[in-house]
C-alpha positions as a Markdown table, in Angstrom:
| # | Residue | x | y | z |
|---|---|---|---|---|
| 1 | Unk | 4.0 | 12.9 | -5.0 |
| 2 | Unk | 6.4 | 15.9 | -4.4 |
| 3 | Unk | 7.7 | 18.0 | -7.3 |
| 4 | Unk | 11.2 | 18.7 | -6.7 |
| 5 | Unk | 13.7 | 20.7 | -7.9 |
| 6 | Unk | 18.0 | 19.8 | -7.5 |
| 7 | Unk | 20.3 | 21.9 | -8.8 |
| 8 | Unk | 23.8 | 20.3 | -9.8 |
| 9 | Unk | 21.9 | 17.0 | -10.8 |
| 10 | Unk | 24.0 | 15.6 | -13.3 |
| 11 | Unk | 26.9 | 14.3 | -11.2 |
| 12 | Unk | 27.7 | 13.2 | -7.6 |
| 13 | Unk | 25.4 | 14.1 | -5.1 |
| 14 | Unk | 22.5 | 15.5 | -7.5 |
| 15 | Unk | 22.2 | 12.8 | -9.1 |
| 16 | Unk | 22.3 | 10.0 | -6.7 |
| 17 | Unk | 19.6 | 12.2 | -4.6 |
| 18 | Unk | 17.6 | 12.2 | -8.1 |
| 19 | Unk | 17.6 | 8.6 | -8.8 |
| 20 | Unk | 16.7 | 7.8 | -5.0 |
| 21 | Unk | 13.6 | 10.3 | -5.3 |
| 22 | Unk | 12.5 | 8.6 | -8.3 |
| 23 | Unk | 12.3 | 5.5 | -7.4 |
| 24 | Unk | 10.1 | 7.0 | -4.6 |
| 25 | Unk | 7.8 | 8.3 | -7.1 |
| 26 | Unk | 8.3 | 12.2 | -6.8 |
| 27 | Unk | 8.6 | 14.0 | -9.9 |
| 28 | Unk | 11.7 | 15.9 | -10.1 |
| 29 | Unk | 13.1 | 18.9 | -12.2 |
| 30 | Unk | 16.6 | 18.1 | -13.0 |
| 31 | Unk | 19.2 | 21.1 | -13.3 |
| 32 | Unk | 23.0 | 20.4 | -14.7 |
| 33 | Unk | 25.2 | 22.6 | -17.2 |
| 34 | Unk | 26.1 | 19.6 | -18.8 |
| 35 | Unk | 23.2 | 18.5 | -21.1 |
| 36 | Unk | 24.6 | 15.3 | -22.4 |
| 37 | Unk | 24.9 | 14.0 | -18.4 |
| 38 | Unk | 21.6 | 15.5 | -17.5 |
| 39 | Unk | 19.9 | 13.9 | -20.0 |
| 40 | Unk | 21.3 | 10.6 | -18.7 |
| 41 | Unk | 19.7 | 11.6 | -15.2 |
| 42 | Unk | 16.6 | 12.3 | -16.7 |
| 43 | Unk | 16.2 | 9.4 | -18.9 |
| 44 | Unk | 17.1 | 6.9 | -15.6 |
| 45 | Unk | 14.4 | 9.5 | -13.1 |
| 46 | Unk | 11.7 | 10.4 | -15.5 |
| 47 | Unk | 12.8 | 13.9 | -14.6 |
| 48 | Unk | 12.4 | 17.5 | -16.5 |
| 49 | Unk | 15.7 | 18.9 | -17.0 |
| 50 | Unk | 17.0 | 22.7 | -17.7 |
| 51 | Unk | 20.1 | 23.6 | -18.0 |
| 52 | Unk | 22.0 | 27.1 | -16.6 |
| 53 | Unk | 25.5 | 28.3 | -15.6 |
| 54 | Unk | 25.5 | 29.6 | -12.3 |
| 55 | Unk | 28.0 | 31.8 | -13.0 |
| 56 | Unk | 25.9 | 34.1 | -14.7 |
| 57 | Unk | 23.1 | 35.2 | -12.5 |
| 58 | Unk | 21.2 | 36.0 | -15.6 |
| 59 | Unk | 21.0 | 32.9 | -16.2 |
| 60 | Unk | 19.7 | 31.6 | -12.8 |
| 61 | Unk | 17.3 | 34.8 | -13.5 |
| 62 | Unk | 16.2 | 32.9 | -16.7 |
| 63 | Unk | 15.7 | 29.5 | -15.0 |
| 64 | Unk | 13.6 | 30.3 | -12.8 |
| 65 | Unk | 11.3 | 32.2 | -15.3 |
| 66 | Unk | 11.5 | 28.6 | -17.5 |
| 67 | Unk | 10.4 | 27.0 | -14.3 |
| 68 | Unk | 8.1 | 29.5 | -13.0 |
| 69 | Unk | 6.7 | 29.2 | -17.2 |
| 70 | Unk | 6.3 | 25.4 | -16.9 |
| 71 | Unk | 4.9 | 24.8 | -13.3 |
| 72 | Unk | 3.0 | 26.7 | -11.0 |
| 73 | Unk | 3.8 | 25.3 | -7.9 |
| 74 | Unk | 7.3 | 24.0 | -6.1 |
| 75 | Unk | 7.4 | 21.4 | -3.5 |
| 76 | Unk | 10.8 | 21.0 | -2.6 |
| 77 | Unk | 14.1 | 22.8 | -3.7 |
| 78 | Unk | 17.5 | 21.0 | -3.2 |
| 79 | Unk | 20.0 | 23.7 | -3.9 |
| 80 | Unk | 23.3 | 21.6 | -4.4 |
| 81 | Unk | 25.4 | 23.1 | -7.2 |
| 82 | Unk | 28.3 | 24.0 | -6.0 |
| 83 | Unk | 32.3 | 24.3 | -7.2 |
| 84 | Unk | 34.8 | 23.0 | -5.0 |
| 85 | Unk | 38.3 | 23.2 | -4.4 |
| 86 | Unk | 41.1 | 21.3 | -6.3 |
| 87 | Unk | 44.0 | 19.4 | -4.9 |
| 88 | Unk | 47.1 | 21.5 | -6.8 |
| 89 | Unk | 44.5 | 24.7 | -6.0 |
| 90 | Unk | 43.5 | 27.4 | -8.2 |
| 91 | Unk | 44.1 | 30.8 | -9.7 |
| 92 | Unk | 41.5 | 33.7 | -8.6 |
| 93 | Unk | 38.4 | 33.3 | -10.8 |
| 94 | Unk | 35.6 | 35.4 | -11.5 |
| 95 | Unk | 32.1 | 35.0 | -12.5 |
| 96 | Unk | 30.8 | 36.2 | -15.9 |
| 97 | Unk | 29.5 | 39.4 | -13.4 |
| 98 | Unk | 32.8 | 39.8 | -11.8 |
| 99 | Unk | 32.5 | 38.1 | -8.9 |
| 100 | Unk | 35.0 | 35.6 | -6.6 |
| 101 | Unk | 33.3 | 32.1 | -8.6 |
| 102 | Unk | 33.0 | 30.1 | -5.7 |
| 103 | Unk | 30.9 | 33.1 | -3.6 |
| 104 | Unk | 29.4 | 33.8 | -6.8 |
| 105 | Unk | 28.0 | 29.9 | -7.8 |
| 106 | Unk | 27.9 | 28.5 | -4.0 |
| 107 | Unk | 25.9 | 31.0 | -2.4 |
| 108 | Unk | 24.5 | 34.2 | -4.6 |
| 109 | Unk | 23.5 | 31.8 | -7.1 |
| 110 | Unk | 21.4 | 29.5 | -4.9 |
| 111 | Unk | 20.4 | 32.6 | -2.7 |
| 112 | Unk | 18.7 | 34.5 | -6.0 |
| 113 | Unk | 17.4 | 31.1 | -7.1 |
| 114 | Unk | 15.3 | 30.5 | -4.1 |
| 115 | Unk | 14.2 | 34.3 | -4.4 |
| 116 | Unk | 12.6 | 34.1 | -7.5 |
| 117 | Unk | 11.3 | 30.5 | -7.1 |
| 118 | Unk | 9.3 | 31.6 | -3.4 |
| 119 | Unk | 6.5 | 32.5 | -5.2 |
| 120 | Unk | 5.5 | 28.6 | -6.6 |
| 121 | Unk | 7.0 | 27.6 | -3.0 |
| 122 | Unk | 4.7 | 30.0 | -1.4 |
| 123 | Unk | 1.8 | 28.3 | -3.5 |
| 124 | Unk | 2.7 | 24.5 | -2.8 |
| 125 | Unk | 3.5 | 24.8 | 1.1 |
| 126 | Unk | 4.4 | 23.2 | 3.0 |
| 127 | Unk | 7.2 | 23.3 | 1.5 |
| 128 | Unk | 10.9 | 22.9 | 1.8 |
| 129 | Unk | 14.0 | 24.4 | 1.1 |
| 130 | Unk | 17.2 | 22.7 | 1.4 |
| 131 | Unk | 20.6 | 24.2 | 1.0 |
| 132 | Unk | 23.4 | 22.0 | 0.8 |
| 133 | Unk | 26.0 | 23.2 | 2.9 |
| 134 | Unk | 29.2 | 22.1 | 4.2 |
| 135 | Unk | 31.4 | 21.3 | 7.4 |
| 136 | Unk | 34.0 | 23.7 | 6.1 |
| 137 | Unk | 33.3 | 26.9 | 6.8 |
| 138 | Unk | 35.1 | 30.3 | 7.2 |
| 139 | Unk | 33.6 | 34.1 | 7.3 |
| 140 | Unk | 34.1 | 36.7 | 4.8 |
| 141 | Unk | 36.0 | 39.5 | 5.8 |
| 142 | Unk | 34.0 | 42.2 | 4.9 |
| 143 | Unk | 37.3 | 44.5 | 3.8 |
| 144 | Unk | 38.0 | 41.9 | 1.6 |
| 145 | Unk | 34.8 | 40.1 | 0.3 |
| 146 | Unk | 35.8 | 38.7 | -3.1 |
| 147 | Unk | 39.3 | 37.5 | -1.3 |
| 148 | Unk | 41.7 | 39.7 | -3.8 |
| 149 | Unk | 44.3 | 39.2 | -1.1 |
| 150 | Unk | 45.5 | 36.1 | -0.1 |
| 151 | Unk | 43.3 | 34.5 | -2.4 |
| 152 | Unk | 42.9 | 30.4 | -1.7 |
| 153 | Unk | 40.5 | 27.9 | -3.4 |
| 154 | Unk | 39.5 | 26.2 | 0.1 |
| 155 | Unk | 39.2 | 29.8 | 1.6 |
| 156 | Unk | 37.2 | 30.9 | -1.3 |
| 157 | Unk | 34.8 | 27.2 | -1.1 |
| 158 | Unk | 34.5 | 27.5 | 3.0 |
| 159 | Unk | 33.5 | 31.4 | 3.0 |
| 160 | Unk | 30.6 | 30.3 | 0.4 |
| 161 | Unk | 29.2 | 27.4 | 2.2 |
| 162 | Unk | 29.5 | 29.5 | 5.7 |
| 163 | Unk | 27.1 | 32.6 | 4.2 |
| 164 | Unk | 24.7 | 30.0 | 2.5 |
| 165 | Unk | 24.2 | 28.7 | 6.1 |
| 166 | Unk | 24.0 | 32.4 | 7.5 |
| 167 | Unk | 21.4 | 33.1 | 4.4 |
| 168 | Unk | 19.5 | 29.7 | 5.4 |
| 169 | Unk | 18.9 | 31.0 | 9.2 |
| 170 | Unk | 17.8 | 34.4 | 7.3 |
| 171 | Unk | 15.3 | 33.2 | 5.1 |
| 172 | Unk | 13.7 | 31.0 | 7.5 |
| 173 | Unk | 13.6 | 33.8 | 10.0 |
| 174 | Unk | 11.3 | 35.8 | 7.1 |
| 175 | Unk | 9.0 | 33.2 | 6.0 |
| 176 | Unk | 7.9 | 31.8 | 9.6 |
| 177 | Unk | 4.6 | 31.0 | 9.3 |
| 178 | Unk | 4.4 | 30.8 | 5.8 |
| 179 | Unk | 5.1 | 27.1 | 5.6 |
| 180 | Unk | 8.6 | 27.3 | 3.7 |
| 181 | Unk | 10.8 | 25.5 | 5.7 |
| 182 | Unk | 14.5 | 26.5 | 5.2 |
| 183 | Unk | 17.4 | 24.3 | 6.5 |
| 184 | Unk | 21.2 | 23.3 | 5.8 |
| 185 | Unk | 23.5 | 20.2 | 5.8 |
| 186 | Unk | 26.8 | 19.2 | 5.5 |
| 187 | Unk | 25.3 | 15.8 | 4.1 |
| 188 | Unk | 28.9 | 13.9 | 4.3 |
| 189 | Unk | 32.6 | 13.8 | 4.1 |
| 190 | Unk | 34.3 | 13.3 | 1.3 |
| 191 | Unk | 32.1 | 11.0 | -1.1 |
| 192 | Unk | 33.1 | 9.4 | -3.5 |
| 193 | Unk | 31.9 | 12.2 | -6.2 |
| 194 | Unk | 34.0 | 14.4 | -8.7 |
| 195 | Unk | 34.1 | 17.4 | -6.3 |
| 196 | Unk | 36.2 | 15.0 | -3.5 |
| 197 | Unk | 38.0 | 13.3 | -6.1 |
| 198 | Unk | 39.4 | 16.9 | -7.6 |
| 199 | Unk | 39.9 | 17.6 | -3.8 |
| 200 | Unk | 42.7 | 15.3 | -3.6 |
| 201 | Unk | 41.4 | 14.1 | 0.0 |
| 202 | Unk | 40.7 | 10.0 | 0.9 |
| 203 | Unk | 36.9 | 9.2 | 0.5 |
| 204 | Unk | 35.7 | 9.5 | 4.1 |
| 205 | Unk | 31.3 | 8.4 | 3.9 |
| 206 | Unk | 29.6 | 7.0 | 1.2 |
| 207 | Unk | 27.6 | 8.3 | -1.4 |
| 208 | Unk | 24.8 | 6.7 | -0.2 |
| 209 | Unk | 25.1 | 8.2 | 3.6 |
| 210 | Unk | 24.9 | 11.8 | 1.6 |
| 211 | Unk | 21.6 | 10.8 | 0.0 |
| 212 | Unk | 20.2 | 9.9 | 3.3 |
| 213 | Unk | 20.9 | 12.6 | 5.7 |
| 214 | Unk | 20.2 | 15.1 | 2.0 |
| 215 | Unk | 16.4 | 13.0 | 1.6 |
| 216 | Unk | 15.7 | 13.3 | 5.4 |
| 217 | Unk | 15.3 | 17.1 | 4.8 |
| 218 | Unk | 13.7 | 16.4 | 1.7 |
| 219 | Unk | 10.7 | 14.4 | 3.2 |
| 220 | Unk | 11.0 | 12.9 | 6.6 |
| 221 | Unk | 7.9 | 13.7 | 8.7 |
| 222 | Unk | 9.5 | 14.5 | 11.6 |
| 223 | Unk | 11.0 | 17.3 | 10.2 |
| 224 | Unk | 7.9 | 19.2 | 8.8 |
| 225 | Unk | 7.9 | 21.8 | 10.8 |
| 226 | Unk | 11.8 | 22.4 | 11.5 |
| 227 | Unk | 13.2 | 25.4 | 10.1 |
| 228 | Unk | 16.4 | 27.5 | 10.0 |
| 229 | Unk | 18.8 | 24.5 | 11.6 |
| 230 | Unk | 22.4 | 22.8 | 10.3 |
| 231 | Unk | 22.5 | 19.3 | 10.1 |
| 232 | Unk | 25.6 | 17.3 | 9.6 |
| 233 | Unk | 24.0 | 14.0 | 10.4 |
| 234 | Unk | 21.7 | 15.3 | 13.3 |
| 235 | Unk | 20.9 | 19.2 | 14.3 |
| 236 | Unk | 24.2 | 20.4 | 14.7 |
| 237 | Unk | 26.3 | 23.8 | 15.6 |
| 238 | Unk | 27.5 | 25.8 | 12.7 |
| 239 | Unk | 30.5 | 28.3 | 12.9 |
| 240 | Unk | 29.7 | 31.2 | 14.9 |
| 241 | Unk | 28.7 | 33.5 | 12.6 |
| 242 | Unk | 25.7 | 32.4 | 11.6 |
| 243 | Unk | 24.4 | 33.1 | 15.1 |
| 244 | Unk | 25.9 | 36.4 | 15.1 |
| 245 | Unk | 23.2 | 39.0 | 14.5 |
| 246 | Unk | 25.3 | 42.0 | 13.2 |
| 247 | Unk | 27.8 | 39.2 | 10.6 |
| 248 | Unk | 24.2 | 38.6 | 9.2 |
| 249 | Unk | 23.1 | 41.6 | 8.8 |
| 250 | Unk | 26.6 | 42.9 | 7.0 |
| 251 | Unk | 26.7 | 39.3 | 4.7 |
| 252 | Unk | 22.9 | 40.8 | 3.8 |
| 253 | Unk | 24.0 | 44.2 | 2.9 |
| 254 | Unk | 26.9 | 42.5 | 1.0 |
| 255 | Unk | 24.8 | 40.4 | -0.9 |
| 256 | Unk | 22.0 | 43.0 | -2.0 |
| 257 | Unk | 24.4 | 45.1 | -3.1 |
| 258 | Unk | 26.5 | 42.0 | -5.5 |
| 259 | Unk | 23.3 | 40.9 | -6.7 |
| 260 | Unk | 21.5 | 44.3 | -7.6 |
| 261 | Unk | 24.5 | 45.1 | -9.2 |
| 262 | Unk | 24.0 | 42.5 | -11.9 |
């Protein structure tokens, strides 16, 4: 069986996409910030669990070394932690480096996780990445990348989940023919999870129609070989952007620069 990695697996999505890859038989490392709920996950999946605050991209530096410590392969990574929005909105936060959060957790977090875990995914392939994306999406503007004007909670979540997607067709791009497959989803709408609930929006799909469209890029054969797409149910067409050759490049230059800075 597959040894697999979620991030953000103590709650919602995570965690229902845990306990459905359990009773499959894969063995799965569990990550959460809460360590109370993880351990819940972990005692119903048999799973290995390690905590970290994506916030701190030390501390996604320091998973990965636990990991990379404790296994020497990776079969699958889920990258699902994310933050939201909230229904009354939010104040501007930042990261404990000073970044927007919700650029900071949604996609530099998952984008230097993957970095430093390519090595055991290198070793296992074929393997898969899966970034968990979302239908909402808006570009940066690249005058104002951390949104100090005009700042918006849904503006900040839809310009994360928009570059993870642009980073997703990246990445695949560089590791053709290695056997990493990369891909992204929008898995559903409005689940029945904390993230929708704080939302403030009407449960749209079920829990359980996340976890299957999230699993299909987890395992399904058919999909072996399919790298650098966005699904939201089936292949579908992300914002334009993340076709746009030059918005790539830029979100690229952006990103090396916020994460070297750390």
């Amino acid at each position: 069986m597959a040894l697999i990695l979620i991030t953000g697996a103590s709650d919602g999505l995570g965690r229902a996409l845990a306990e459905d890859l359990a009773a499959s038989g894969h063995r799965l490392l569990l990550h959460g910030r809460d360590a109370r709920r993880l351990a819940e996950v972990a005692e119903a999946t048999g799973g290995e669990t390690f905590t970290a605050d994506f916030s701190s991209l030390a501390e996604v530096r320091r998973l990965a070394a636990r990991i990379a410590e404790a296994h020497d392969r990776l079969d699958v990574l889920v990258n699902n932690a994310g933050i939201g929005f909230h229904v009354e909105g939010t104040s501007r936060q930042l990261s404990a480096d000073g970044h927007e959060l919700r650029l900071a957790v949604n996609y530099l977090a998952p984008v230097l996780l993957t970095r430093e875990l390519l090595g055991l995914l290198r070793r296992a392939a074929p393997s898969r990445v899966v970034n968990v994306a979302s239908i909402g999406q808006q570009p940066i503007d690249f005058d104002d990348p951390q949104l100090e004007r005009d700042y918006t909670d849904v503006a900040a979540y839809c310009r994360s989940k928009l570059a993870l997607i642009c980073h997703t067709r990246d990445l695949a791009e560089e590791l053709e023919g290695s056997g990493v497959t990369v891909n992204s989803i929008h898995p559903a709408t409005y689940m029945p999870t904390t993230m929708s609930r704080r939302s403030g929006m009407e449960v749209v799909d079920t829990l359980e129609k996340g976890v299957a469209a999230t699993r299909r890029l987890v395992d399904a054969p058919e999909l072996a070989e399919i790298t650098g797409r966005y699904f939201d149910g089936e292949e579908a067409r992300a914002s334009e952007e993340a076709y746009d050759p030059d918005y790539r490049r830029r979100l690229r230059e952006l990103t090396r620069k916020m994460v070297a800075d750390v």
